[in-house]
C-alpha positions in Angstrom: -147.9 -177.0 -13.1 -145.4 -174.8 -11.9 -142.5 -174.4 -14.4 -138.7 -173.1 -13.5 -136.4 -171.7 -16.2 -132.9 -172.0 -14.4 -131.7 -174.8 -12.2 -129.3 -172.8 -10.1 -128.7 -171.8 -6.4 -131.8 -170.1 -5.8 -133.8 -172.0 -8.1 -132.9 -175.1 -6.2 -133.7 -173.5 -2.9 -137.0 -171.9 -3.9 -137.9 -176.0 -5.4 -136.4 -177.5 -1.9 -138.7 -175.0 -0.1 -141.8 -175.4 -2.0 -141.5 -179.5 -1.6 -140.3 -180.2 1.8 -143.1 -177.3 3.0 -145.9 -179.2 1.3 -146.6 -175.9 -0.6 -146.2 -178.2 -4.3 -145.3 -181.9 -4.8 -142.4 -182.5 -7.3 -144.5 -183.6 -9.8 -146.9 -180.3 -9.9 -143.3 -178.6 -11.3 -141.0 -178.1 -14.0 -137.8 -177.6 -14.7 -135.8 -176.6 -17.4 -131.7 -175.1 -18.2 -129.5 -175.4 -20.8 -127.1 -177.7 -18.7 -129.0 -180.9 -18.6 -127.3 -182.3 -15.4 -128.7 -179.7 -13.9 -132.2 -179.9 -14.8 -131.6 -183.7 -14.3 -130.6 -183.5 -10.6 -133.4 -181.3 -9.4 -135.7 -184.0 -10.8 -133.3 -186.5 -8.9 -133.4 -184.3 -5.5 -136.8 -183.0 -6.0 -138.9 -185.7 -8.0 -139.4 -182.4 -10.4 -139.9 -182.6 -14.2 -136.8 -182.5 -16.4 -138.2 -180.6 -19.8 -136.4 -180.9 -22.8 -137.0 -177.7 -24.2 -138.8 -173.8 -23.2 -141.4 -174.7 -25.0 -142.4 -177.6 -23.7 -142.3 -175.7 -20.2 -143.8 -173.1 -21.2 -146.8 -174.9 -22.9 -147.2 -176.9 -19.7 -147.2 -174.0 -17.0 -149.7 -171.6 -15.1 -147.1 -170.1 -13.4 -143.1 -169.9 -14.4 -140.9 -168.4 -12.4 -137.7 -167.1 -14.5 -134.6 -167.6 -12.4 -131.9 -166.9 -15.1 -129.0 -163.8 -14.7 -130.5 -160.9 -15.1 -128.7 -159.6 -18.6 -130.7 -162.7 -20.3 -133.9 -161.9 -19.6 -134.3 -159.6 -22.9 -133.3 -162.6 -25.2 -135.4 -165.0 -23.5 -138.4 -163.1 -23.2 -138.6 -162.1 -26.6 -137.6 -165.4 -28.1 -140.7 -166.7 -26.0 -143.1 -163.9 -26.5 -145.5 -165.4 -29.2 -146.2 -168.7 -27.0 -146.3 -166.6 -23.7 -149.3 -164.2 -25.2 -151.2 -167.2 -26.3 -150.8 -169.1 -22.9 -150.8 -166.0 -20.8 -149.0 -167.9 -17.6 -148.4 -165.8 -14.3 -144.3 -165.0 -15.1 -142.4 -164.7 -11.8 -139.0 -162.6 -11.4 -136.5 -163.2 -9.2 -133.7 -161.0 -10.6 -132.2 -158.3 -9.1 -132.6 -154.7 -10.3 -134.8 -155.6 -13.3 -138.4 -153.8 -12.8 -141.9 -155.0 -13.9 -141.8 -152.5 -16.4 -138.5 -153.2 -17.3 -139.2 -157.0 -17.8 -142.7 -155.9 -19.5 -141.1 -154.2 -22.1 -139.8 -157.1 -23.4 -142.7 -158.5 -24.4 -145.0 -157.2 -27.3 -148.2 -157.9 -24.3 -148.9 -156.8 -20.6 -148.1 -160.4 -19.4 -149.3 -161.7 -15.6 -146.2 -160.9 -13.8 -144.7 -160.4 -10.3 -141.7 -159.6 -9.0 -139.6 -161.6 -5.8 -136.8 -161.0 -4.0 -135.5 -163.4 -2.2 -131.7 -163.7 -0.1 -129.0 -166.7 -0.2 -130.9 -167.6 3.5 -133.9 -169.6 0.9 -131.2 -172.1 0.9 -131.9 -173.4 4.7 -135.3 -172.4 4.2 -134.6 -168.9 6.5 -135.5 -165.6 4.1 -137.5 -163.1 3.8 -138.3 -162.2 0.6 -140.8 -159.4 -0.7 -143.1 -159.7 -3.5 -144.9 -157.4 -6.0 -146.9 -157.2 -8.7 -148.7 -155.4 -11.4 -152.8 -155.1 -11.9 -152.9 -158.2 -14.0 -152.0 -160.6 -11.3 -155.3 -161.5 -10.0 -155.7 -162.5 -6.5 -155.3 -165.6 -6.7 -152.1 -165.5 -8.3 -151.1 -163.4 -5.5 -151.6 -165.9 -2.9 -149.2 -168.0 -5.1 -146.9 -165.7 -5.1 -147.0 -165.2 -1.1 -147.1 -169.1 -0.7 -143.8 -169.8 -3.0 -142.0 -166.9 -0.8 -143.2 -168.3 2.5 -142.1 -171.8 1.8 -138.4 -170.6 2.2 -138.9 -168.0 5.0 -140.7 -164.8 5.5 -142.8 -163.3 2.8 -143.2 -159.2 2.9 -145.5 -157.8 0.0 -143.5 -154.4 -0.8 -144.1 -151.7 -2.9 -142.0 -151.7 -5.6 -140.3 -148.3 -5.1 -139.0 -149.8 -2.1 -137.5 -153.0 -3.6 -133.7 -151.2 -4.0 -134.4 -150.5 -0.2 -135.3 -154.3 0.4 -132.4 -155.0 -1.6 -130.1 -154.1 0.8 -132.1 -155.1 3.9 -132.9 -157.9 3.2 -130.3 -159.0 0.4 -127.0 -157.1 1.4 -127.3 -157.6 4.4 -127.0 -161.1 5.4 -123.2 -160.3 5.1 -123.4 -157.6 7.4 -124.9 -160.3 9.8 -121.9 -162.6 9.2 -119.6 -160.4 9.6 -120.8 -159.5 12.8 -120.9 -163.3 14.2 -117.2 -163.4 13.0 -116.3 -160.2 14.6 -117.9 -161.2 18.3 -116.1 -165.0 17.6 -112.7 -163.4 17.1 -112.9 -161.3 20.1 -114.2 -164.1 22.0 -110.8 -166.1 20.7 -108.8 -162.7 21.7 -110.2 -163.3 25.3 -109.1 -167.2 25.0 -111.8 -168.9 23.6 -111.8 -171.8 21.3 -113.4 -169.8 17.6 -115.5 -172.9 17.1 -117.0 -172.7 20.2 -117.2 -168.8 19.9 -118.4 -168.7 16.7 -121.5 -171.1 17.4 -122.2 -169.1 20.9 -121.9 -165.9 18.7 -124.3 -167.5 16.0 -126.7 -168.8 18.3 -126.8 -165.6 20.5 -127.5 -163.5 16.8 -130.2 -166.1 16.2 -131.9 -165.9 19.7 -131.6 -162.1 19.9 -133.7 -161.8 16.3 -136.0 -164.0 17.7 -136.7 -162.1 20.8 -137.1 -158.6 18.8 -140.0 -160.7 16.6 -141.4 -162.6 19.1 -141.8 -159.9 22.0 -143.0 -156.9 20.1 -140.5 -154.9 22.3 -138.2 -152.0 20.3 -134.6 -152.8 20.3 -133.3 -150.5 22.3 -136.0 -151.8 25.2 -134.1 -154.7 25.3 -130.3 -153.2 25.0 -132.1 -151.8 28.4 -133.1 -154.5 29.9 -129.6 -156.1 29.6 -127.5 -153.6 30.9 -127.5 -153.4 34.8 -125.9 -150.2 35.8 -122.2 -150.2 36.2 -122.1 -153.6 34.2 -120.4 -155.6 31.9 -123.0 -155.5 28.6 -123.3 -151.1 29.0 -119.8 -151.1 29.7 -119.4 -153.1 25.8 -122.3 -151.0 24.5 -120.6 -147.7 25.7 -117.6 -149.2 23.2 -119.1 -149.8 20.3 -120.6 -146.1 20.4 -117.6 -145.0 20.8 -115.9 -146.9 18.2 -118.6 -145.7 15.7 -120.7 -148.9 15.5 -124.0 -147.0 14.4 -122.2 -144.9 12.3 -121.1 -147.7 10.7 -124.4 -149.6 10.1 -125.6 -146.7 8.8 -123.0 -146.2 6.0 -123.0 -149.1 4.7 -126.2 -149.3 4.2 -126.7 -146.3 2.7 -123.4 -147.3 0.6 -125.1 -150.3 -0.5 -128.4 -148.7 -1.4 -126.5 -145.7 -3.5 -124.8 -148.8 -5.4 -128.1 -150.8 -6.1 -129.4 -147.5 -7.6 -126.2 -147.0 -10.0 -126.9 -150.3 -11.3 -130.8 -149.7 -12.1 -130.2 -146.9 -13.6 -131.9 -144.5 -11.3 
C-alpha cells in the first residue's frame, strides 16, 4: 500500500493522477492529516484509506510519500524514526528545497528515499516533474517513483544538483507561461477583441506551439523560421519583442528566480 502523509493540493493531485491513470486503485493507498475532513474527502473522491493515526500508515506502507510544508519535516521524521527503521518503507519527498541529505539527517538510519518535484500543472494531470534518489532505492522502487510522476504528466529523472535549476523550469515557471497567455490576450483586446475569446486563442496557440517543439524534434528558432514570410506580419512582431527586450527578459527572471531558490537552501 501506498501511504500519503498530507491531504493537500498536491497530494490530492498526485492521488487523482495515480487513480484515474490506473497507475494504483484507491484501495492500494493511504491517507492520513491532522484535519480529518481532509483525509475523509480524499477517501470520498478517491475511494482511498482514511488512517487514524501515523502509525497506523506507516505500519501499513511500502512506500509513503510525505507531502507536508517543508519546515515540518524535522519533527515528523524524528517523531517517526523508531517505526520507519524497523519497516524500512521507500519515503518519497515532494518538498521544495529540502535535500536527500537534508531529509536523511533526520533520521538516526539511511532510509529508502527519493526526492520529486512536481508543479501546480499535477492538478489537470499536465507536469513534469523530476525525480531522484539515493543508492538505497533499489530499482524497483525506481520505477515506482517514475510511474507516480508520470501519472500526472511528464516524469524527468534529474540529478539532484540540478533540482534548484528544475525548480524554476519546471516550478516557477508555469507563471511565466501565464503571464504570457494574459499578455498576448490583452493585446488582442487592445486590437478589439473580446479577452475571453483572446485569452482561449492565446491559450490554445501556447498549448499547440509546445506541442509542436515536442512532437517535431525541430529547435525553436526553426520554427520562429518557418512562420515568418519575409516582409510579414509574425517577423514584423518578432522584430518587437527583440526590441522591447523579450529575451532579455526571460533570461532575468529566470536567473532571478534560480539566485532566490538558492538563498532559500542555503547554498
Amino acid at each position: 500500500m501506498t501511504g500519503f502523509i498530507g491531504a493537500g493540493n498536491m497530494a490530492n493531485a498526485i492521488i487523482k493522477g495515480m487513480v484515474s491513470s490506473g497507475a494504483q486503485e484507491g484501495k492500494d493507498i493511504a491517507v492520513y492529516d491532522i484535519h480529518p475532513e481532509k483525509r475523509e474527502k480524499a477517501a470520498a473522491d478517491y475511494g482511498v484509506n482514511a488512517m487514524s493515526s501515523l502509525e497506523e500508515l506507516v505500519s501499513e506502507c511500502s512506500e509513503i510519500v510525505v507531502a507536508i510544508k517543508p519546515y515540518g519535516f524535522e519533527k515528523l521524521l524524528g517523531g517517526l524514526d523508531a517505526q520507519l527503521k524497523y519497516n524500512d518503507p521507500l519515503i518519497i519527498s515532494i518538498a521544495a528545497g529540502k535535500t536527500i541529505d537534508t531529509i536523511s539527517s533526520y533520521l538516526s538510519y539511511e532510509p529508502a528515499l527519493a526526492r520529486v518535484m512536481p508543479n501546480i500543472n499535477a492538478t489537470i494531470g499536465e507536469s513534469v516533474s523530476a525525480y531522484c534518489a539515493n543508492g538505497r532505492v533499489t530499482a524497483e522502487q525506481k520505477a515506482f517513483v517514475a510511474k507516480l510522476c508520470s501519472s500526472i504528466g511528464e516524469a524527468v529523472e534529474l540529478d539532484e544538483k540540478f533540482f534548484s535549476a528544475f525548480g524554476v523550469i519546471g516550478g516557477a515557471a508555469p507563471a511565466f507561461a501565464y503571464m504570457f497567455i494574459d499578455e498576448l490576450a490583452r493585446g488582442g483586446v487592445k486590437i478589439g477583441m473580446n479577452k475571453q475569446v483572446a485569452l482561449k486563442v492565446a491559450a490554445q496557440t501556447v498549448l499547440g506551439s509546445a506541442k509542436m517543439i515536442e512532437e517535431s524534434g525541430e529547435h525553436p528558432y526553426a520554427l520562429v523560421d518557418k512562420v515568418c514570410s519575409p516582409g510579414g506580419t509574425t517577423v514584423e512582431g518578432v522584430a518587437a519583442l527583440n526590441e522591447n527586450g523579450f529575451a532579455n527578459a526571460v533570461m532575468q527572471a529566470v536567473t532571478a528566480a534560480y539566485e532566490k531558490d538558492l538563498k532559500l537552501s542555503g547554498k
